[in-house]
Backbone as a ProteinNet text record, in pm:
[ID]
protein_1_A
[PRIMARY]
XXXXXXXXXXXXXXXXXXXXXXXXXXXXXXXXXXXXXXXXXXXXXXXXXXXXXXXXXXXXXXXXXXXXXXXXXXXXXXXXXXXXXXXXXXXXXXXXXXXXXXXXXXXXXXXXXXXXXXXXXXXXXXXXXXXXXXXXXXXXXXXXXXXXXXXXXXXXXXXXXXXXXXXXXXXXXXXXXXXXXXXXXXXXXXXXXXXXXXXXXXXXXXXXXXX
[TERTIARY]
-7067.2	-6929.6	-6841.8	-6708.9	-6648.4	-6532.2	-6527.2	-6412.5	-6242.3	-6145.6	-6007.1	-5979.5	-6032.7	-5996.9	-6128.9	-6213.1	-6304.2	-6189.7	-6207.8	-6043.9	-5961.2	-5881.3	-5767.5	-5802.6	-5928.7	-5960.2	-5999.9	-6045.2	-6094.2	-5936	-5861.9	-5721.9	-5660.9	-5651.8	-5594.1	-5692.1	-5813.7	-5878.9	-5848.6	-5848.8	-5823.2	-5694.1	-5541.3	-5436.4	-5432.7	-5491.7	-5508.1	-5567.5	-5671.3	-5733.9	-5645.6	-5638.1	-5468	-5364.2	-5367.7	-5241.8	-5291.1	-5390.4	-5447.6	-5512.8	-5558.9	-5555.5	-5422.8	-5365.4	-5240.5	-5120.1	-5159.7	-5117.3	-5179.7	-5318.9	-5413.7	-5365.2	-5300.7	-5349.9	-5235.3	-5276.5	-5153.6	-5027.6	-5038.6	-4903.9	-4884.1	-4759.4	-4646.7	-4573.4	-4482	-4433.1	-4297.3	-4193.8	-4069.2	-3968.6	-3845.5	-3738.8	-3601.8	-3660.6	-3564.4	-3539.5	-3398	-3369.6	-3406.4	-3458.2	-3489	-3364.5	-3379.8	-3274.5	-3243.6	-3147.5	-3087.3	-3038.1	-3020.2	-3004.8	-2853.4	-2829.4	-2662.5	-2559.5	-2690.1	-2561.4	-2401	-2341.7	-2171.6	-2114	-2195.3	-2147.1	-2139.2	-2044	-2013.6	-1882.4	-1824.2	-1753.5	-1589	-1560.3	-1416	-1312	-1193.9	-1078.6	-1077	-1092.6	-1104.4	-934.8	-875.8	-725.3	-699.3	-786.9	-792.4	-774	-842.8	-860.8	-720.1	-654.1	-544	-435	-414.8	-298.8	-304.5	-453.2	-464.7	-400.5	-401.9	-321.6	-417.4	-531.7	-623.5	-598.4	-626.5	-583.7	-444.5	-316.3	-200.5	-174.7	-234.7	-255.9	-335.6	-427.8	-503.9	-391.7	-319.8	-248.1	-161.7	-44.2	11.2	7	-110.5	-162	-207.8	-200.9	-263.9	-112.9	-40.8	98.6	134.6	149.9	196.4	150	25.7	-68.7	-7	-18.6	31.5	150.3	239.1	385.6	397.7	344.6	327.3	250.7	167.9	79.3	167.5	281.9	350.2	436.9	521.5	606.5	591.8	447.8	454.3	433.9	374.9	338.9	424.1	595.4	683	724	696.1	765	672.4	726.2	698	670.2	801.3	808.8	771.7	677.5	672.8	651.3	717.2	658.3	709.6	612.7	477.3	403.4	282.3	217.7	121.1	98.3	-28.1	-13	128.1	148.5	155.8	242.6	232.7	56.2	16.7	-130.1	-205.3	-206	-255.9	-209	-87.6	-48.4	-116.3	-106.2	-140.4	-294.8	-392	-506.2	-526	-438.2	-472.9	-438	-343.2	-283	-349.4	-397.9	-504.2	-629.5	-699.9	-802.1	-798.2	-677.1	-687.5	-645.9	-622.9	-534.9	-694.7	-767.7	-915.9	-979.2	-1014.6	-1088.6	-1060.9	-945.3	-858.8	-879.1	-892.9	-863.3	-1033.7	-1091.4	-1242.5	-1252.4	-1233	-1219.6	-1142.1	-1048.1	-998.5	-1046.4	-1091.4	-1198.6	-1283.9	-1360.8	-1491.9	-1447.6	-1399.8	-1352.7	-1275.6	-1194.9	-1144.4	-1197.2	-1311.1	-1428.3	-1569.8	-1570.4	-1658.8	-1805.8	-1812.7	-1891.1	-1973.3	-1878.6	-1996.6	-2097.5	-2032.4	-2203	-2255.9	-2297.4	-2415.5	-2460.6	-2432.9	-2479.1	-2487.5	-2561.8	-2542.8	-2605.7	-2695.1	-2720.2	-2601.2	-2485.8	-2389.3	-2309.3	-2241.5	-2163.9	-2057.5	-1973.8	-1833.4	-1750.3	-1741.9	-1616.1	-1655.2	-1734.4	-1739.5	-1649.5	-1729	-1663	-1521.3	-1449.3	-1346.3	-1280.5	-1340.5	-1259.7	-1259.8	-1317.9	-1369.6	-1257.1	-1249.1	-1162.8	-994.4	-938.3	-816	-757.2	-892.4	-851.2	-834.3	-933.9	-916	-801.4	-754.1	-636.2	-514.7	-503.8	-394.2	-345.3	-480.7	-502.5	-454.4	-448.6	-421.7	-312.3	-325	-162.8	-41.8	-73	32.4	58.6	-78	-72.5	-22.4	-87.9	-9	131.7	183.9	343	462.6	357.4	414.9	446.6	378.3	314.2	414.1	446.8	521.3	660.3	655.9	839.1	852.4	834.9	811.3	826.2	756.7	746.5	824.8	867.5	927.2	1076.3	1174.2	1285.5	1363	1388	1433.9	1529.2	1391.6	1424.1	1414.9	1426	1451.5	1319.3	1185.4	1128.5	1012.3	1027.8	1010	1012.4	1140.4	1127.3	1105.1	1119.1	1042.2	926	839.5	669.4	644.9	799.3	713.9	768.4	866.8	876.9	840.3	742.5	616.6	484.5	503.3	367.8	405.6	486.4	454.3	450	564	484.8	377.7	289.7	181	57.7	103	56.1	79.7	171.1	230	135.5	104.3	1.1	-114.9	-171.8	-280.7	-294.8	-216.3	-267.2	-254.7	-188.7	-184.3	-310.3	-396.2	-500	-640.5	-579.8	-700.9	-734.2	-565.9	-646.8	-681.7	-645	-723.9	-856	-925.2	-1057.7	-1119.5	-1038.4	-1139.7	-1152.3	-1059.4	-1101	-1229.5	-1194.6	-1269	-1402.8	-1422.1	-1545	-1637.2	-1508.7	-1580.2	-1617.8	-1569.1	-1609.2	-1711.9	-1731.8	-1877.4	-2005.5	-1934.2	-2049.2	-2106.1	-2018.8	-2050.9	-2155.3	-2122.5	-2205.1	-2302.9	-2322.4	-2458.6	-2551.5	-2507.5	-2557.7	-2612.2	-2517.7	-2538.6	-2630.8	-2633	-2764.2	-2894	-2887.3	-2999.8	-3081	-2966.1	-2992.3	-3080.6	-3030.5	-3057.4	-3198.3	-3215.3	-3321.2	-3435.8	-3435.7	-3530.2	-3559.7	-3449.9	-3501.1	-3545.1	-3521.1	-3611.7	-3762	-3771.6	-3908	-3976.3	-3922.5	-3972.7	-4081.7	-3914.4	-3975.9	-4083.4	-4088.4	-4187.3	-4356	-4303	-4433.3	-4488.6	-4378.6	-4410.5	-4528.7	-4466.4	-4441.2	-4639.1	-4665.3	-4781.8	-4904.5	-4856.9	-4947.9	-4991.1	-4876.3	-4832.9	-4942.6	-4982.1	-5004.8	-5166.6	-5258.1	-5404.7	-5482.3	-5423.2	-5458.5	-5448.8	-5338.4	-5241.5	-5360.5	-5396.6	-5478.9	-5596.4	-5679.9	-5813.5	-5775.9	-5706.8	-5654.8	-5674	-5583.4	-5560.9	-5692.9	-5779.9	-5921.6	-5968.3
5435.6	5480.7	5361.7	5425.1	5314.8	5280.2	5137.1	5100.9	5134.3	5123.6	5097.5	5033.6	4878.6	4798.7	4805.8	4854.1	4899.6	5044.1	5127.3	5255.5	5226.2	5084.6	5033.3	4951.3	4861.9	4844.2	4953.4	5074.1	5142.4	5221.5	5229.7	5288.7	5169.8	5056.7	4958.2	4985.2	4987.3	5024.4	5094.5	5271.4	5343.6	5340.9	5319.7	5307.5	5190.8	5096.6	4957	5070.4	5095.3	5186.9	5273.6	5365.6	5499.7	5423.5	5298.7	5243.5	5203.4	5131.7	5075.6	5207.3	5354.6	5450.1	5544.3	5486.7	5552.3	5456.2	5330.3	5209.2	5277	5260.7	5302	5439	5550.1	5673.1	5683	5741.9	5769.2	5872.7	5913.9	6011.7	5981.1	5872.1	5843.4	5890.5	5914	5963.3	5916.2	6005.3	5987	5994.2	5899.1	5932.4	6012.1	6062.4	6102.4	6244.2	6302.1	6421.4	6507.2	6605	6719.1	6782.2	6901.4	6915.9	7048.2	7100.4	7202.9	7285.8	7417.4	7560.3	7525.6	7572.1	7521.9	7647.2	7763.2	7869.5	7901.6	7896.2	7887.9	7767.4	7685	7529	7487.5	7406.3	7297.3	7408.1	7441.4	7540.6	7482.1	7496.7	7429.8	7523.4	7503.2	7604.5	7546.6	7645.4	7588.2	7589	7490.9	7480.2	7510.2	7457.9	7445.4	7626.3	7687.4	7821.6	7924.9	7886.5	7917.9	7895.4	7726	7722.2	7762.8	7822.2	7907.3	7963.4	8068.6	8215.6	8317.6	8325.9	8427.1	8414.7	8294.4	8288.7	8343.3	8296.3	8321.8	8461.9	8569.6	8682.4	8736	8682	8773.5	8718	8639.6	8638.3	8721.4	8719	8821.4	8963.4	8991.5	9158.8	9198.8	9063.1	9121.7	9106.1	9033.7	9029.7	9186.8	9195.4	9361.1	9433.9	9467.6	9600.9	9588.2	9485	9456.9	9486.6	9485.8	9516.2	9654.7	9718	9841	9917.7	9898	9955.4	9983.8	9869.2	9824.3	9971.7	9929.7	9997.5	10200	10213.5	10320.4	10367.1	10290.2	10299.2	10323.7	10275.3	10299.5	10425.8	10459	10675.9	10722.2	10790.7	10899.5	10996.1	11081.2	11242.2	11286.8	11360	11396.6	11539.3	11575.9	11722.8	11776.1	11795.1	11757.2	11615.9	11606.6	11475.1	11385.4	11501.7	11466.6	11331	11285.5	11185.8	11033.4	11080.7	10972.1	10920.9	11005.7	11018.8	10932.2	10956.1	10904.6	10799.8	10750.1	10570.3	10549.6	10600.6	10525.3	10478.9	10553.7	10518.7	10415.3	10445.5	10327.2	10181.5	10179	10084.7	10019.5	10079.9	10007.5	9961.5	10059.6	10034	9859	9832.9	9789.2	9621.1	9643.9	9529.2	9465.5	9561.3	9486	9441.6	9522.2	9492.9	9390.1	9387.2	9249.1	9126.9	9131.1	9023.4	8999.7	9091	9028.9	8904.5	8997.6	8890.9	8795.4	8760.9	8651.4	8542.2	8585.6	8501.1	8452.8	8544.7	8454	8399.1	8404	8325.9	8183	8161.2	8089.7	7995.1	8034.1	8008.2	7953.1	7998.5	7986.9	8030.3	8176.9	8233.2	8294.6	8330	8406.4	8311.5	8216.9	8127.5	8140.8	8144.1	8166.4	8336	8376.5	8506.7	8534.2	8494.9	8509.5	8601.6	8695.8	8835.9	8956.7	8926.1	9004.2	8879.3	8986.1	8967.9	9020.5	8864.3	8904.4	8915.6	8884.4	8879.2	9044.3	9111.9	9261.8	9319.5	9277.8	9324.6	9310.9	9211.1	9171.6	9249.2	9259.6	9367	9492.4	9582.7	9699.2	9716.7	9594.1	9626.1	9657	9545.6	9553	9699.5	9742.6	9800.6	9958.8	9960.3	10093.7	10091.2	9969.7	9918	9962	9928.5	9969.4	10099	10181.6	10296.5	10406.7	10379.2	10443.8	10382.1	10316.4	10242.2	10344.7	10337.4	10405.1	10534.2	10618.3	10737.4	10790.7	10687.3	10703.8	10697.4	10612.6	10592.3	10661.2	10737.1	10845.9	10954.4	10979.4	11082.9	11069.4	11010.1	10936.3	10910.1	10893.1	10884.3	11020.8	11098.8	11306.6	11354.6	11259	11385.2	11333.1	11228.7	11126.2	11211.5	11205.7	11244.1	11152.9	11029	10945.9	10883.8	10825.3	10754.2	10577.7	10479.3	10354.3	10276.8	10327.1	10346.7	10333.9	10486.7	10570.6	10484	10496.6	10380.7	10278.9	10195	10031.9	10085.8	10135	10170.9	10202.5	10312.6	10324.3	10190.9	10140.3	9959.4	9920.4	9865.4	9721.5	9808.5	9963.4	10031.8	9975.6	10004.2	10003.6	9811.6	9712.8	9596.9	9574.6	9665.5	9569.4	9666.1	9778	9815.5	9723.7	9679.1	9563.3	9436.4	9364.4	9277.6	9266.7	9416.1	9445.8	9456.1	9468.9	9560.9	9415.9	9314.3	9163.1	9085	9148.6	9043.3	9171.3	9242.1	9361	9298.7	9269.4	9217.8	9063.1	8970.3	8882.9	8905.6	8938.6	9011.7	9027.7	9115.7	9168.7	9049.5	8948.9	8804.5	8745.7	8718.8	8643.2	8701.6	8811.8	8889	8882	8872.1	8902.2	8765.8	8655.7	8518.6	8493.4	8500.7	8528.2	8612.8	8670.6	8754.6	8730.6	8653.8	8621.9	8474	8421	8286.5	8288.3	8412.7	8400	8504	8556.3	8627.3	8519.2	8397.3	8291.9	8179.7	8195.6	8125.4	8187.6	8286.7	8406.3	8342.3	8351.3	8379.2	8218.6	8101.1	7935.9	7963	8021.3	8061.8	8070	8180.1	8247	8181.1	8152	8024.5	7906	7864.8	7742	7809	7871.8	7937.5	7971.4	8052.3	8041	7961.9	7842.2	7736.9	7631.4	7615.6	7534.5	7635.8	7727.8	7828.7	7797.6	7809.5	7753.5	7655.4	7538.5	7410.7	7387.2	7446.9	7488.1	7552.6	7672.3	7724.3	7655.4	7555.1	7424.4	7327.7	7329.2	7191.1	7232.5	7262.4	7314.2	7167	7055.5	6955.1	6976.5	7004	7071.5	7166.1	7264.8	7378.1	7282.5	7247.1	7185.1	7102.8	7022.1	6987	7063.2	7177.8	7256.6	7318.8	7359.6	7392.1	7357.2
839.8	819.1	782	706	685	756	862.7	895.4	826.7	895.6	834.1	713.2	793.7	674.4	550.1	533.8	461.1	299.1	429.4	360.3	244.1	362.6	279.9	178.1	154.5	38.4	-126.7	-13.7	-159.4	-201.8	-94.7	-111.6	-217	-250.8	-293.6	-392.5	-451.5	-581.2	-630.2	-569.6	-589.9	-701.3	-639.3	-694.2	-780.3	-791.1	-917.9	-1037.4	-994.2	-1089.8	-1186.3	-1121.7	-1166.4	-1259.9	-1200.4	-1246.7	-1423.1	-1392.9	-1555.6	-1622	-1577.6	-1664.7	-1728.4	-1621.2	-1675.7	-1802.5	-1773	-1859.7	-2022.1	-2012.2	-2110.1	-2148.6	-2079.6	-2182.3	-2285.6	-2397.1	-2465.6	-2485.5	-2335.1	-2289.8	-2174.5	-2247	-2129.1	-2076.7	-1978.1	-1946.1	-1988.4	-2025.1	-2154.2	-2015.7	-2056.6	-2009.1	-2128.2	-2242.7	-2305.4	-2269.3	-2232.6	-2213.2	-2274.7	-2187.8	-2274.8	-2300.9	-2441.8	-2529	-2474.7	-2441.2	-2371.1	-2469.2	-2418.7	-2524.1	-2556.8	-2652	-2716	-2679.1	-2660.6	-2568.9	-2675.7	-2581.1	-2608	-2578.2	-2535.8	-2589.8	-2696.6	-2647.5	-2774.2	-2869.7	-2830.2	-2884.7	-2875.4	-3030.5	-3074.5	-3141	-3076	-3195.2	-3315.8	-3425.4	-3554.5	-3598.3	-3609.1	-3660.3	-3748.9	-3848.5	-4013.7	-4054.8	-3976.2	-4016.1	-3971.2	-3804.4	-3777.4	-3865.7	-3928.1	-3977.3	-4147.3	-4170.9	-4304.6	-4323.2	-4450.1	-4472.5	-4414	-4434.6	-4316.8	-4169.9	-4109.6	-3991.4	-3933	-3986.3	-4027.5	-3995	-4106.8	-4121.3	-4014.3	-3984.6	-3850.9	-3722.2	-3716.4	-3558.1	-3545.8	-3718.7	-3758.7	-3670.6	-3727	-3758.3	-3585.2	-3486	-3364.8	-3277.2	-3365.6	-3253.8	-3285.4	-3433.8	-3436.2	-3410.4	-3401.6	-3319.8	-3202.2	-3115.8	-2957.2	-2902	-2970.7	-3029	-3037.5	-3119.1	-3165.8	-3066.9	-2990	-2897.3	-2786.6	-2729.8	-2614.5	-2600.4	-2720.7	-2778.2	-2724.2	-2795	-2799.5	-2622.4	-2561	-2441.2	-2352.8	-2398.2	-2311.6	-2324.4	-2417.2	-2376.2	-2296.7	-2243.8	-2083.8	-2124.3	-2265.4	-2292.4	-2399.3	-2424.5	-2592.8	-2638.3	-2711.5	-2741.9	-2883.8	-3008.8	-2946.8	-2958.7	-2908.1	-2859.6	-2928.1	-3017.5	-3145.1	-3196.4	-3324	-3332.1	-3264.4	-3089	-3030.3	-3005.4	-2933.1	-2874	-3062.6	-3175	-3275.1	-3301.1	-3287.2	-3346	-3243.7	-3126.9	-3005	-3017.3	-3068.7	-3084.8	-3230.1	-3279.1	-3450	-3376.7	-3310.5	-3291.9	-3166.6	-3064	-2966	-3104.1	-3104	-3206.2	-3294.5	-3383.6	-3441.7	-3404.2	-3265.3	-3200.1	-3113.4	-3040	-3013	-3137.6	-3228.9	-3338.4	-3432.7	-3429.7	-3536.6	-3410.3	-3280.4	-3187.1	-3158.2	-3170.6	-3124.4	-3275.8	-3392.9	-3527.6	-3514.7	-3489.3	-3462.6	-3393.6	-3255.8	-3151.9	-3243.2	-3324	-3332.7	-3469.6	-3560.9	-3626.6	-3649.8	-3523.5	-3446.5	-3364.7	-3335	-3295.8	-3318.9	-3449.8	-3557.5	-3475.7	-3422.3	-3373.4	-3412.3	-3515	-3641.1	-3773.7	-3734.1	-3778.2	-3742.8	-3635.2	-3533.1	-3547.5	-3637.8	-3646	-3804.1	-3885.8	-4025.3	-4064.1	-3994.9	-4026.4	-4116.9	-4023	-4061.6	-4156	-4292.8	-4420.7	-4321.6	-4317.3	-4207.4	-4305	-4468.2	-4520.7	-4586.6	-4556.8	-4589.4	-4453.1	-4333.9	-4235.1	-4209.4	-4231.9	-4229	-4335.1	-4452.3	-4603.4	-4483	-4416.8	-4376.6	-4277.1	-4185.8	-4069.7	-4120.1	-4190.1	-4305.2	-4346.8	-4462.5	-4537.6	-4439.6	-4328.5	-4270.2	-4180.9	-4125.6	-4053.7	-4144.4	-4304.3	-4364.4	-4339.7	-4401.2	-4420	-4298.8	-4172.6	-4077.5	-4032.2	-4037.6	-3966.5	-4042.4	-4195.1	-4267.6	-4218.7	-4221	-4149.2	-4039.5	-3965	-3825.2	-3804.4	-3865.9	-3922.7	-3921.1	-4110.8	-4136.8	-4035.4	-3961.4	-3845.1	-3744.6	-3690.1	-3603.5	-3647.5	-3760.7	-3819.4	-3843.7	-3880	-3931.1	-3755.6	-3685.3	-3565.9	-3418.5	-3460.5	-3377.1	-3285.4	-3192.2	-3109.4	-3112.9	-3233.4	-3267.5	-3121.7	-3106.8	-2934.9	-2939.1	-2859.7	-2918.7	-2958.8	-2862.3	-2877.1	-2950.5	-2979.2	-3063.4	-3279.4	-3271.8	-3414.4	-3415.3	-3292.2	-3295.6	-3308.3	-3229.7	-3313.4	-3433.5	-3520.6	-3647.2	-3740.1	-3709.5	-3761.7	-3716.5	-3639.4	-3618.7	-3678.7	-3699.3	-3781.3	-3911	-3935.8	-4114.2	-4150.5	-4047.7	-4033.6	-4062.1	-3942.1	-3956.6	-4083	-4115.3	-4255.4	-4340.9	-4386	-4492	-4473.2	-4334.9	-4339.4	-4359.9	-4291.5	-4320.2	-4483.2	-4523.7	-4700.2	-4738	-4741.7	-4789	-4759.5	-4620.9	-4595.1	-4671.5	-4665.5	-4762.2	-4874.2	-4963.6	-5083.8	-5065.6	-5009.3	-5031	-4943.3	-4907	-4828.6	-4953	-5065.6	-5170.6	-5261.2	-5291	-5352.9	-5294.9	-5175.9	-5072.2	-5098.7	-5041.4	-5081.8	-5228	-5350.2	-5461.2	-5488.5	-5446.9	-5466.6	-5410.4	-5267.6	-5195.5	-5282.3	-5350.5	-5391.9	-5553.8	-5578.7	-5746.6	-5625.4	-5571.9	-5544	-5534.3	-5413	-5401.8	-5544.7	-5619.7	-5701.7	-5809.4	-5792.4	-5898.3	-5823.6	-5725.3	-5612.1	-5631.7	-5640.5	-5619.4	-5795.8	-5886.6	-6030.8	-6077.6	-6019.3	-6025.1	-5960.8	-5788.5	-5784.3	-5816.9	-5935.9	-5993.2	-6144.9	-6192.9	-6284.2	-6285.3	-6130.6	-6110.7	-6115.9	-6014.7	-6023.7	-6099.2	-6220.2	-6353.1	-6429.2	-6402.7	-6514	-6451	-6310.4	-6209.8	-6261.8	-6285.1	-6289.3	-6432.3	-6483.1	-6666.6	-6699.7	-6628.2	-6612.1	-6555.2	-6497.1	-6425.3	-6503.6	-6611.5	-6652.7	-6798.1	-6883.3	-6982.4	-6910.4	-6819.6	-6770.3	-6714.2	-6762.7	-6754.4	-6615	-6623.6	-6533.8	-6406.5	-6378.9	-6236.2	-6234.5	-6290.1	-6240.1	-6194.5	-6278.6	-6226	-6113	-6080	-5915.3	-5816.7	-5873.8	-5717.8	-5679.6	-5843	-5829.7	-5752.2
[MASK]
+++++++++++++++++++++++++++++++++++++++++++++++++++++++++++++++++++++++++++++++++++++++++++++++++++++++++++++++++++++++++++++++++++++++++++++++++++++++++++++++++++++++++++++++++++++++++++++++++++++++++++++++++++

């Protein structure tokens, strides 16, 4: 059997040993951080985009929905109710939907999501925002008890109709510029490809290579 001090010698080999295989192997052990998920970090107000004319226009269009929503919220009495009960829904509607867009734009959230064509979405939200706002308006000025009210909602409606229809059409610029680009991306594309292919079947050498 082996004594203590017998032990503590092979214990002292033992770890000399470990030490020079681990010197020797070629996976060290790293002190560089591992790289962490980016999440909703790192997340900045984009200024450039606020003190735009889009930006501009979307703070616009959410003060007046908010305005307009408030507004209608303070009557108690109506009869009949149809109209109130309808701005009342254009005007909630269009005050989340214009404000979630704003966030992530503001945000620049929707990079991170390039699945979705936001300057379609953004044409979509606008133009149906005009479109009902007016309606609702109309609806509401025709059926209104000309209360104080009552016409501050259908003036901050037709407000914020007027903004909306200003950021509609530039939406449809915006959009049609986006869309000639990439059509002209798409088009460079396919003529590179072309001519690389050309370039390939001209060139009988290249084939016997890849042969």
């Amino acid at each position: 059997m082996r004594n203590g001090d017998d032990l503590e010698g092979f214990d002292g080999e033992a770890s000399s040993a470990s030490m020079i295989s681990a010197a020797s192997s070629p996976y060290q052990p790293t002190t560089e951080p591992v790289s962490q998920r980016r999440g909703l970090g790192g997340l900045r107000c984009d200024l450039d985009y606020l003190r735009g004319t889009l930006g501009r226009l979307k703070l616009a269009e959410v003060l007046l929905a908010l305005t307009a929503f408030i507004c209608i919220e303070t009557i108690m009495e109506c009869s009949p109710c149809e109209g109130l009960y309808f701005f009342e829904f254009v005007s909630c509607s269009a005050l989340v939907v214009t404000g979630a867009l704003l966030l992530l734009f503001s945000l620049n959230l929707h990079t991170r999501i390039p699945q979705i064509n936001w300057n379609l979405t953004d044409l979509v939200n606008t133009g149906l925002s005009t479109f009902f706002f007016f309606i609702a308006s109309v609806v509401l000025a025709a059926l209104n008890h000309k209360t104080g009210a009552e016409i501050a909602a259908v003036v901050f409606g037709f407000l914020a109709m007027a903004v909306y229809a200003v950021n509609t059409f530039l939406a449809i610029k915006k959009w049609r510029m986006s869309s000639r680009q990439q059509s002209s991306r798409q088009t460079s594309d396919y003529i590179r490809a072309r001519t690389e292919s050309r370039e390939v079947v001209h060139r009988p050498e290249i084939q016997r290579l890849d042969a």
